[in-house]
DRENVOMAR-558251 format. One record per atom (N, C-alpha, C, O): x, y, z; residue in one letter. Coordinates in steps of 0.2 Angstrom, whole numbers, plus 2048, in hexadecimal, padded with zeros to 3 digits. Each point is the difference from the previous one (the first is absolute). Example, Ala and Ser with C-alpha at 12.3 -4.5 7.8 and 13.67 -1.06 7.14 Angstrom:
8427E4827A7FC806800A804806800A8057FF803A7F98067F9S804806801S7FC805803S803806801S
END
This chain:
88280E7BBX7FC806802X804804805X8037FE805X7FD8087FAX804805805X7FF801806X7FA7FF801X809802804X7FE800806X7FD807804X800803805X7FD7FF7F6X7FF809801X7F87FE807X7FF805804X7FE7F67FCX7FB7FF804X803803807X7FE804805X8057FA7FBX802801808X800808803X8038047FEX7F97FD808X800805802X7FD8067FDX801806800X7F97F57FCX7FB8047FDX7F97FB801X7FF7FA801X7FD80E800X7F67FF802X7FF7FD7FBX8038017FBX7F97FA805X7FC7FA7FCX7FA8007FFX7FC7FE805X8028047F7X7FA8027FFX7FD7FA7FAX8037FE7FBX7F5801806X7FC7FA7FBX7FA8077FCX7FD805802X8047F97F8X7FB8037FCX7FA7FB801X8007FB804X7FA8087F8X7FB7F97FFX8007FC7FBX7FE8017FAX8037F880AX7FF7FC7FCX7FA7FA7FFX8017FB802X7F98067FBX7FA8007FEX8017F97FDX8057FD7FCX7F5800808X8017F77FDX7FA8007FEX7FB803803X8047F97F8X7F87FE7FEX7FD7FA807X8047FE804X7F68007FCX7FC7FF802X7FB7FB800X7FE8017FAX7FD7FA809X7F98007FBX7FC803803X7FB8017FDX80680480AX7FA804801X8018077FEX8058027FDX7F7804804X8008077FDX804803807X7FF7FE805X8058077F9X802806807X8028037FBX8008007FAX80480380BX807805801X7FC8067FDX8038027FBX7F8803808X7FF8077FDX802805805X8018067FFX8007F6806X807804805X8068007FFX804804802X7FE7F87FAX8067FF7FFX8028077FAX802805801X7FA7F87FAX7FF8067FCX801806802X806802800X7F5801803X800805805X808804803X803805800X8007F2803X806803801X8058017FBX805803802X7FC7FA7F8X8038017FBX8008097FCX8048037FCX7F57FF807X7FF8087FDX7FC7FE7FAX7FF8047FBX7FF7F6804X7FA8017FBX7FA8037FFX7FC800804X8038057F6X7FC8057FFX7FA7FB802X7FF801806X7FC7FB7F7X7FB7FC801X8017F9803X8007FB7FDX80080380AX8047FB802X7F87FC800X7FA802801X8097F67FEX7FC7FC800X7FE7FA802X7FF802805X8007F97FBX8007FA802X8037FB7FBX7FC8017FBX8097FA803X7FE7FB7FBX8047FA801X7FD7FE805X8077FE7F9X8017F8804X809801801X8037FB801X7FF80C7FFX806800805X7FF807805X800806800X7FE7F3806X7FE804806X804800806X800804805X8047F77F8X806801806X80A8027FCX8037FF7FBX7FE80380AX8088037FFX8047FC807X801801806X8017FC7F6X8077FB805X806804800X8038027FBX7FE7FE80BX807802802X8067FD804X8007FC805X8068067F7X8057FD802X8007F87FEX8037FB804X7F98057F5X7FE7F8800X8067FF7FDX8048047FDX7FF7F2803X8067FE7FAX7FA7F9800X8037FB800X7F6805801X7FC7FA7FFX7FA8047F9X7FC805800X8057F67FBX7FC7FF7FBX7FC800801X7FE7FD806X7FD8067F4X7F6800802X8007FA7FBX8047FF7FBX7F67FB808X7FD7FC7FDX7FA8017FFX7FB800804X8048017F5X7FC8017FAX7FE7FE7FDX8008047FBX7FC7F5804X7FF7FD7FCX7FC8037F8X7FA8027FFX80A7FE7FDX7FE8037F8X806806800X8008047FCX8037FD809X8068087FFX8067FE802X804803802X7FD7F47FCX8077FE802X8078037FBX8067FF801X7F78077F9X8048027FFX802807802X8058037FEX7F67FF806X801806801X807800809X8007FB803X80580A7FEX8027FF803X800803806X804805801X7F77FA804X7FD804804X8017FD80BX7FE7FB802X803809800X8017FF807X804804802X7FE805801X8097F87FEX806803803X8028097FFX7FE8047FAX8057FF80BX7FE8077FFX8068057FEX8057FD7FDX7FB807803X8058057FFX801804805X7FB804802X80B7FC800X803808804X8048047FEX8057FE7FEX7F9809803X805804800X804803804X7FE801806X8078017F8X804804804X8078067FEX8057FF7FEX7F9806803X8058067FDX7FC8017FAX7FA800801X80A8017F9X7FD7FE7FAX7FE7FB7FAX7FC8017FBX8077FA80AX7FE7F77FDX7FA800801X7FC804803X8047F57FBX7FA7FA7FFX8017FA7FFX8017FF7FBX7FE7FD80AX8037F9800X7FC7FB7FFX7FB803800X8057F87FFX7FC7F9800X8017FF80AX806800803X7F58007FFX8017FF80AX8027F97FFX8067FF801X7F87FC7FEX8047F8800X8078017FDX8057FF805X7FE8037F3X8067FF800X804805804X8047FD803X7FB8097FFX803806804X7FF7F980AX804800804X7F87FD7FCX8027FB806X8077FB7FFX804800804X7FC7FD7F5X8067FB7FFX804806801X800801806X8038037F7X8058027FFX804802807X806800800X7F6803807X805800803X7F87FE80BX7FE803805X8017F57F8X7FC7FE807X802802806X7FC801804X80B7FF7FCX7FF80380AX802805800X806801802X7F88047FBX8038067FFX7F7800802X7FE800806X7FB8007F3X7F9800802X7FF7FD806X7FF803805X8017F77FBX7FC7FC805X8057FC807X7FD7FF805X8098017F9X802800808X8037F7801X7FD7FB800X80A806800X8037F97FDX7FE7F9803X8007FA7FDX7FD807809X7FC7FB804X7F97FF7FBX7FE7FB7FFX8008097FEX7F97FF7FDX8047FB7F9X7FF7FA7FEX80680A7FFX8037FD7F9X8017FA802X7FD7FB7FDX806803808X8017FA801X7FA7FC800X7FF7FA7FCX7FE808806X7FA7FC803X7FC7FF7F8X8007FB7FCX7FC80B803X7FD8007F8X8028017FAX7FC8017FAX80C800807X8028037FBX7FF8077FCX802804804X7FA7FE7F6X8018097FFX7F87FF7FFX7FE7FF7FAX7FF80180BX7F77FD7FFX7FE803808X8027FD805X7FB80A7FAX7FD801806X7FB7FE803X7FD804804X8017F47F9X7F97FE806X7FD803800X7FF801807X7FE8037F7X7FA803800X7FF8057FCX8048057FEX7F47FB800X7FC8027F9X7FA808808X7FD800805X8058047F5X7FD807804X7FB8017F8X8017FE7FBX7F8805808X7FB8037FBX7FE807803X802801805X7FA8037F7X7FA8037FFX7FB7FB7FEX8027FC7FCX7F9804806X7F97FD7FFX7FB805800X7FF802805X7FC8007F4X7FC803800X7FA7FE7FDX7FF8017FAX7FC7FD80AX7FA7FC7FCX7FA805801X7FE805803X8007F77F5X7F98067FEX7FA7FB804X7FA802802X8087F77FEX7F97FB802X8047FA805X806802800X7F87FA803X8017FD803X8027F77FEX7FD7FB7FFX80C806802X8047FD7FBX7FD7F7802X7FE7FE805X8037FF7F7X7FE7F87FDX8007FC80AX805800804X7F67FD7FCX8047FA807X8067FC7FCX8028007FAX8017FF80CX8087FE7FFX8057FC804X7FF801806X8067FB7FAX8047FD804X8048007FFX8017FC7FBX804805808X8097FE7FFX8047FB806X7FF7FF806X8047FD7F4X8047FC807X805801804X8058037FEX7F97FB807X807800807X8058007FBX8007FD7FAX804806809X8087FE800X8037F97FFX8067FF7FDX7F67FF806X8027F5802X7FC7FF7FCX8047FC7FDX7F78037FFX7FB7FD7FDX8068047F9X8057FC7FFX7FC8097FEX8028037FBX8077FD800X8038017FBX8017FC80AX8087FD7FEX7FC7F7800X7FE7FE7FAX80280080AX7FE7FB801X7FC7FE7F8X8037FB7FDX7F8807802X7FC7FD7FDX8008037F8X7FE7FC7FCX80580B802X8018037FBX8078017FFX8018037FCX8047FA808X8088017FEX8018087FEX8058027FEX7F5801805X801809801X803801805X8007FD804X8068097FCX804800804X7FC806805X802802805X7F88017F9X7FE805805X7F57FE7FFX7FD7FE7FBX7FF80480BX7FA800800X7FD8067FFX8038037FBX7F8800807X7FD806800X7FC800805X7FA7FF7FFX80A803808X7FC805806X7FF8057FEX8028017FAX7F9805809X8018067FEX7FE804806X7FE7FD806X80380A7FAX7FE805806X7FF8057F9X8048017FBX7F5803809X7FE8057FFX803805802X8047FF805X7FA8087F9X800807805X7FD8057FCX8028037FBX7F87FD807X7FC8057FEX800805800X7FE802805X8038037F7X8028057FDX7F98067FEX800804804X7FB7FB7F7X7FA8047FFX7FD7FD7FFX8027FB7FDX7F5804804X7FB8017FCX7FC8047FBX7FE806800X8007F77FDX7FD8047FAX7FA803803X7FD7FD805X80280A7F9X7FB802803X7F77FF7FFX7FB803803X8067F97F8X7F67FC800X8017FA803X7FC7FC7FEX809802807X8017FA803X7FB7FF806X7FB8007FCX803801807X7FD800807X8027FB806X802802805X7FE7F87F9X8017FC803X8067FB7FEX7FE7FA7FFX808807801X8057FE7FDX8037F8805X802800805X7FE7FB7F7X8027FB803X8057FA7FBX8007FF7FAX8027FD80BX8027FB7FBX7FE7F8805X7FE800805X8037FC7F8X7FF7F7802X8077FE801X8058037FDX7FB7F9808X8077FD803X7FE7F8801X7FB801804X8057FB7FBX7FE7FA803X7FA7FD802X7FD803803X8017F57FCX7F98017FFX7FE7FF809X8037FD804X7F68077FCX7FE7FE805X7FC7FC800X7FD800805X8007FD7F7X7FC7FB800X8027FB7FBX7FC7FF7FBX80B7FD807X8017FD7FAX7FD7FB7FEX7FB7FC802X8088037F7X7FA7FA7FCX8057FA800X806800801X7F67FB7FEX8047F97FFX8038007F8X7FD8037FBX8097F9804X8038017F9X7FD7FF7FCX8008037FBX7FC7F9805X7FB7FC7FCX7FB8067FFX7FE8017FAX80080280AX7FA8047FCX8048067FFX7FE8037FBX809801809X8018057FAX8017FE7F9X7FD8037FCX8087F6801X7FE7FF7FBX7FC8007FCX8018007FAX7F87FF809X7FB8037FCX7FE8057FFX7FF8017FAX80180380AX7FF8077FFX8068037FCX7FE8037FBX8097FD806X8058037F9X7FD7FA7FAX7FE8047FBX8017F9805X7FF7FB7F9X7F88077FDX8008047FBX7FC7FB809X7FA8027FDX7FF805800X7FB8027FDX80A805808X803807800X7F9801804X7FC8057FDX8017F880AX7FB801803X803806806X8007FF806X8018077F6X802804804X7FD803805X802805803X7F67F97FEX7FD803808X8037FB804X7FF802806X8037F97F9X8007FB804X807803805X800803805X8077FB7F5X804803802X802805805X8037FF805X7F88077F8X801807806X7FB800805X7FE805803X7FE7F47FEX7FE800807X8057FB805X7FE7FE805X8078017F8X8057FC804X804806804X8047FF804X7FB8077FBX805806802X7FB806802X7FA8017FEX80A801806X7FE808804X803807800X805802802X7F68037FAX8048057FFX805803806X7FD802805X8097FC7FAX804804806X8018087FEX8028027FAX7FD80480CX8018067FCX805803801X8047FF805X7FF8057F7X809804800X7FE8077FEX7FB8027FDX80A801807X8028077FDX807802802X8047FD804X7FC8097F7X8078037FFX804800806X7FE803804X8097F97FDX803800804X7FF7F9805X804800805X7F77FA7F8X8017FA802X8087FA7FCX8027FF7FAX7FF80080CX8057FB7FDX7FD7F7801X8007FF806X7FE7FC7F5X8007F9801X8057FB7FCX8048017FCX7FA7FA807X8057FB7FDX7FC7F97FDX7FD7FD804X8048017F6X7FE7FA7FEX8057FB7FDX8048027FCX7FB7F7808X8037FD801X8007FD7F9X7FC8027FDX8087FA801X8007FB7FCX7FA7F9801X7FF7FE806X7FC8007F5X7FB7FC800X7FA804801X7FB7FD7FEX80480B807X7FA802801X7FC8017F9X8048037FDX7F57FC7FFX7FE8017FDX7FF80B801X804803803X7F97FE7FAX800809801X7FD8037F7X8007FE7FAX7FE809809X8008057FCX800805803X7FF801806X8048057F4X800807802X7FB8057FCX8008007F9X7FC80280BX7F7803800X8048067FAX806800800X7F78037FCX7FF8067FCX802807804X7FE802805X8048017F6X802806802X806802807X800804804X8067F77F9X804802809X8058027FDX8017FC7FBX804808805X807800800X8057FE805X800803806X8037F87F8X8047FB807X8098017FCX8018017FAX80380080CX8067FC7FEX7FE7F9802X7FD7FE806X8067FD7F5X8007F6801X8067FD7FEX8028007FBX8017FE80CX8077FF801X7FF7F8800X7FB7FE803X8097FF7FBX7FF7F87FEX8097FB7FEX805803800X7F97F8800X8077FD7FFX8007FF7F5X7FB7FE7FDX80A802802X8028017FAX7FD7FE7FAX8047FE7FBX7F4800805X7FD7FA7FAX7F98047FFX7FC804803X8037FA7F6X7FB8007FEX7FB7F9801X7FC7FE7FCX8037FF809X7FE7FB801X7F7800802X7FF802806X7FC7FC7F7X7F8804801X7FC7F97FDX8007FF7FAX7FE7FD80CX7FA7FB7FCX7F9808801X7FE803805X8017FC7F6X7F88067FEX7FB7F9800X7FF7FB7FCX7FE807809X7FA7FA7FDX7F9806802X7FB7FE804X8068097F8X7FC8037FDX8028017FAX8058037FFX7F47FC7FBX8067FE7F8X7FB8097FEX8038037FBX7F97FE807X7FF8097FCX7FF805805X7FC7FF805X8078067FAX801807801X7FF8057F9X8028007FAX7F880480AX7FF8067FCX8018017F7X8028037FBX7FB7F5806X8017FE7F7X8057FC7FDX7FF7FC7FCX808804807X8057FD800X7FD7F8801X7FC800805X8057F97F8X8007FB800X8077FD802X8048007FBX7FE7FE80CX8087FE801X8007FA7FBX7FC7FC801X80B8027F8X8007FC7FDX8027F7806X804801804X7FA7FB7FBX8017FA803X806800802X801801806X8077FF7F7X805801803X803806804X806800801X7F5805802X801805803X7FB7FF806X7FE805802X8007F5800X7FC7FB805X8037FE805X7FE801806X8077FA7F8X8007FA806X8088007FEX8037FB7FFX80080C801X80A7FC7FEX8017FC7FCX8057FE800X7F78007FBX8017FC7FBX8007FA804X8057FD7FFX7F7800806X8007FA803X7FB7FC801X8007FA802X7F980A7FCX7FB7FE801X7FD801808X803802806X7F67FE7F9X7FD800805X8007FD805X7FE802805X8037F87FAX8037F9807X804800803X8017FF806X8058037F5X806804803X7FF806805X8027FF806X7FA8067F7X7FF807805X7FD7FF807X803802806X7F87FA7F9X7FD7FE806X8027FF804X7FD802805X80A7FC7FCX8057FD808X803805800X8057FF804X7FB8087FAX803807800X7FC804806X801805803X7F97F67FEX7FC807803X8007FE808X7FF7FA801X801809804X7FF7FF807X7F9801802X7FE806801X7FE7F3801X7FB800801X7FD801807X7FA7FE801X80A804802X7FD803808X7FC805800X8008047FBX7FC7FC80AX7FC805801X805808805X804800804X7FA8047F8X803805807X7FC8067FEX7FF8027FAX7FF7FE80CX7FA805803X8038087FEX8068017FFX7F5802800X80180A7FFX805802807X804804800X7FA7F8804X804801808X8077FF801X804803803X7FE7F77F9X8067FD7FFX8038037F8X8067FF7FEX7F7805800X8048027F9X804807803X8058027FEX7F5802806X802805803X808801806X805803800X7F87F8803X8077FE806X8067FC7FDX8057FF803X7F97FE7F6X8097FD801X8018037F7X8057FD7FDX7F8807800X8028017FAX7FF8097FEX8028027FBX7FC803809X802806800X803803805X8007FD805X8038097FBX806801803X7FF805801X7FC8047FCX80780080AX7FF808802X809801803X8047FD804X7FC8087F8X808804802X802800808X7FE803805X8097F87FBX802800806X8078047FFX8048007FBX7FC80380BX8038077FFX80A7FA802X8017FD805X8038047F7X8077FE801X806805801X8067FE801X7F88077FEX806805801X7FE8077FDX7FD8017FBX80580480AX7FF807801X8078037FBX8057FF803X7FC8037F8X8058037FEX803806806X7FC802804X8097FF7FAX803806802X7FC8087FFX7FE8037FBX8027FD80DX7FE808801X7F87FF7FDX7FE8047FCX7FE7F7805X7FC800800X7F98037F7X7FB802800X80B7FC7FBX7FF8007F8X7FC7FD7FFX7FD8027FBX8007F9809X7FD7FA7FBX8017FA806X803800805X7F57FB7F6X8037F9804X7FE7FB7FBX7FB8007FCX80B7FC806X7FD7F97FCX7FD7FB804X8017FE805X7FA7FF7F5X7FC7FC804X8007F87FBX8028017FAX7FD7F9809X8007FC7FFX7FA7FD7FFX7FD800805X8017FD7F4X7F87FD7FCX8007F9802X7FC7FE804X80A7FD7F8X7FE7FD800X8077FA7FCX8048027FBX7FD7F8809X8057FF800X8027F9801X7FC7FC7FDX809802806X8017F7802X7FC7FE805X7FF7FA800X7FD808806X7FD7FE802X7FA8007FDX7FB7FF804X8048027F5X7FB7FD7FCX7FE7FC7FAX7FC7FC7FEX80D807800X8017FB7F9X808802800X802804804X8007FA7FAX8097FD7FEX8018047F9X8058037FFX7F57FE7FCX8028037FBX7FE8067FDX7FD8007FBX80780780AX7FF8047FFX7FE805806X7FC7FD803X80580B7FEX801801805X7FE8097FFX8038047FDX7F67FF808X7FF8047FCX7FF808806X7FC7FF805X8088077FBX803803805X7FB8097FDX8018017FAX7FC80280AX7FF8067FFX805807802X7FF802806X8058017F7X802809804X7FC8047FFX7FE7FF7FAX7FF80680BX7FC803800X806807802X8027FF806X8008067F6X805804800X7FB809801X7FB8027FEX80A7FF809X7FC807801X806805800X800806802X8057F77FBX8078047FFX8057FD7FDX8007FA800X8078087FDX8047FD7FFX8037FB802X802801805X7FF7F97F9X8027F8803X8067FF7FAX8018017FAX8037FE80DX8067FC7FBX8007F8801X8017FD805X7FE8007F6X7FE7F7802X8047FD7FFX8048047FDX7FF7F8804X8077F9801X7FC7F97FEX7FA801800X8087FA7FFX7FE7FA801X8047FC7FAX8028027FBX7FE7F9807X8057FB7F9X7FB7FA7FDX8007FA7FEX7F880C804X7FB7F87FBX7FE8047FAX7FF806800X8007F87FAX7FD8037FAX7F9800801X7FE7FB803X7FE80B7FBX7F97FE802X7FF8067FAX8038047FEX7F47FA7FDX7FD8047FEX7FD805802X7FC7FF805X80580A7F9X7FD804804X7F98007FBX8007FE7FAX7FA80480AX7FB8047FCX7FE807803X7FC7FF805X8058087F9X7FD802806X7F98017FFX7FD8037FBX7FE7FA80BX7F9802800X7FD805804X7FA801800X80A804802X7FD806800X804807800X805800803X7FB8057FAX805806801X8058017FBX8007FB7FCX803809803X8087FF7FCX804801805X7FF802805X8067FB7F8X8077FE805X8068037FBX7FF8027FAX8077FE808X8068027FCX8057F9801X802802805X8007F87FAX8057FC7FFX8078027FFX8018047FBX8047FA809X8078047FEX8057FA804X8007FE805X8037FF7F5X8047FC800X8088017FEX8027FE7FBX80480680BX8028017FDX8018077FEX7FE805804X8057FC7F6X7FD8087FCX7FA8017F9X7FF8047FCX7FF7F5805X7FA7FF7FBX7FA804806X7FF800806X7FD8037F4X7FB800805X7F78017F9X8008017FAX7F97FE80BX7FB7FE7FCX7F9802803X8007FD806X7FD8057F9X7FC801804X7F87FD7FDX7FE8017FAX7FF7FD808X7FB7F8800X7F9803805X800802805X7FA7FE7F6X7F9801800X7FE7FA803X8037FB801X7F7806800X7FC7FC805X7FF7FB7FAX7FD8037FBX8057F7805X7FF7FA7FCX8057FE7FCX8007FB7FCX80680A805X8067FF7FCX8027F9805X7FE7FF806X8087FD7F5X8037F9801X80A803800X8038057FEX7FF7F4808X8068027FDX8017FB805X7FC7FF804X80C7FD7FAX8037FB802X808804804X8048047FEX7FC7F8809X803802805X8077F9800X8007FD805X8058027F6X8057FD801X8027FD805X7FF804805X8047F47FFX802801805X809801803X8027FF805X8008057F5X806802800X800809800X805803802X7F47FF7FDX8018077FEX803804808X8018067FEX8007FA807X801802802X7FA804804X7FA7FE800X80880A805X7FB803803X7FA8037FAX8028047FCX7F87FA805X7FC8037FDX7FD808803X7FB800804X8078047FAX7FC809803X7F78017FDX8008027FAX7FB7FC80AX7FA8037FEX7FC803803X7FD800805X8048057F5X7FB807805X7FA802800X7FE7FF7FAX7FC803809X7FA7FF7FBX7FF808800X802804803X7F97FD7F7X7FC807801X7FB7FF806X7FB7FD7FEX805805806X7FB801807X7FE7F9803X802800805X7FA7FB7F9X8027F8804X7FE7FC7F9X7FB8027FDX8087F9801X8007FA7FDX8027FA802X805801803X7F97F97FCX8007F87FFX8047FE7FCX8028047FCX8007F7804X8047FC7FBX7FE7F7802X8017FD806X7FC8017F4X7FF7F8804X8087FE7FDX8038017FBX8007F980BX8057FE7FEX7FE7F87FEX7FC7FC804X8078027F8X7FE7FA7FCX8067FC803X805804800X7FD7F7801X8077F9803X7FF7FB7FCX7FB7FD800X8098027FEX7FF7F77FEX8027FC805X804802804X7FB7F67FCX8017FD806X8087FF803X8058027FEX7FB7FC807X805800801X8067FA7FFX7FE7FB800X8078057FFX8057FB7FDX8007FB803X7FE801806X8057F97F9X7FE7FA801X8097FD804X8068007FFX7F57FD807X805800804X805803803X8037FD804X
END
């Protein structure tokens, strides 16, 4: 592959994954769709080199994404092998080799997506010989406007013993289930964090960016959505349900305790020059190891430095990216990846814009 990447804006098209629940008519929307709609590709992964698990679509080739840049269009995993610490920064190479640890989406729900559970990190090596789990953090983006009361479930607050959720996924007693949980509420501009083992769902109608470690990994032990019947291996990892069980973190934590140690309010870490902008700091090692999540808030030209690769999203305004003598200029929800060799990054905005910045974890040792 040529090395024409270098010192060129990286920009992600949409890459639309199926699903088993309905969304994406925002997505739609932003694609310039004359009739934008809902249907079971509700989410667009970015910057993905991690495979969707589909049970029934194992031929289809779906996850991994594509970037562009200049006039190309590349495969974003192959375009990582070919030149890793040029992208990600040879301590990261070293460490993960041409795998940026970490999986970025769009999430766009029409109904309020399946209960669900992913393994720690330790449970998924340990017990799955997977070499990554599925934390996640949110960042709340919009509401649909018939939402009124927009929320999602984070862990049980009144957990059940194994023995009786057993029953209840066995017999899909789902009043039971969502009385173990408390509507917690969000709006646009909330950032949280769920840990590996928290059971969870995310309520209908939200548009979030969901930043995660690199797996499609989801015991569902809700088996219908909005018509959709999930097939038995699209359940329990193919492991069964006795297996899933020791997946899930049976502690109680309070609406109190989800608030104080699982969302996040912007702490202010550096003032750009001449007072353009500030960055702000979401959310990071002192809450998880896997993955690291930074806002700029630009009220004028910033010239940016740093030697870490991270995902742009910008979520609010247009901005101009100038890398170099490339240059590109990027709408409110446009994506683009930030090299950790690119050098000074120039972003300008039209009048003030955002950009969330996405990190993968940090290198090992």
């Amino acid at each position: 592959m040529r090395a024409d990447h270098r010192g060129k804006v990286l920009t992600f098209p949409q890459n639309r994954v199926w699903r088993t629940y309905p969304g994406g008519r925002l997505l739609e929307a932003l694609a310039g769709r004359r009739e934008p709609a809902d249907s079971h590709f509700p989410e667009d992964w970015i910057g993905s080199t991690t495979r969707a698990t589909n049970p029934g679509r194992e031929h289809v080739e779906e996850g991994p994404s594509l970037v562009e840049y200049g006039s190309r269009t590349a495969a974003f995993p192959a375009l990582l092998k070919a030149d890793p610490e040029y992208f990600l920064g040879p301590a990261h190479a070293a460490s993960f080799g041409a795998q940026p640890q970490l999986l970025v989406k769009f999430l766009d729900s029409a109904v309020r997506l399946h209960f669900q559970c992913h393994p720690s990190a330790t449970f998924a090596r340990e017990r799955m010989g997977h070499p990554s789990g599925k934390a996640e953090a949110y960042h709340i983006l919009r509401i649909r406007e018939d939402i009124r009361e927009p929320y999602v479930y984070i862990g049980f607050q009144r957990p059940p013993a194994r023995d009786q959720l057993r029953q209840w996924i066995e017999t899909q007693d789902l009043a039971s289930i969502e009385a173990c949980f408390d509507k917690i509420p969000v709006k646009p501009g909330d950032t949280l964090f769920i840990p590996g083992g928290f059971p969870h769902a995310i309520g209908e109608g939200i548009l979030m960016v969901e930043v995660m470690e690199p797996s499609d990994l989801a015991v569902r032990f809700e088996f219908e959505k909005a018509g959709y019947v999930l097939p038995e291996s699209a359940r329990f990892m193919g492991r069964g349900l006795e297996f899933c069980l020791e997946v899930f973190d049976y502690s109680r934590t309070s609406l109190e305790e989800v608030r104080k140690r699982y969302f996040f309010k912007p702490r202010e870490l550096e003032v750009y020059p001449g007072g353009r902008g500030t960055l702000y700091h979401l959310l990071g090692q002192e809450t998880t190891p896997t993955m690291e999540l930074r806002k700029s808030v630009l009220q004028g030209l910033v010239r940016k430095t740093t030697d870490r690769c991270f995902i742009g999203i910008v979520t609010r305004g247009k901005v101009t990216l100038s890398t170099g003598e490339d240059r590109k200029e990027l709408r409110e929800l446009d994506k683009f990846f930030y090299p950790a060799g690119g050098g000074p990054l120039t972003m300008e905005p039209a009048g003030t814009a955002e950009i969330l910045e996405c990190y993968p974890p940090a290198a090992r040792g």
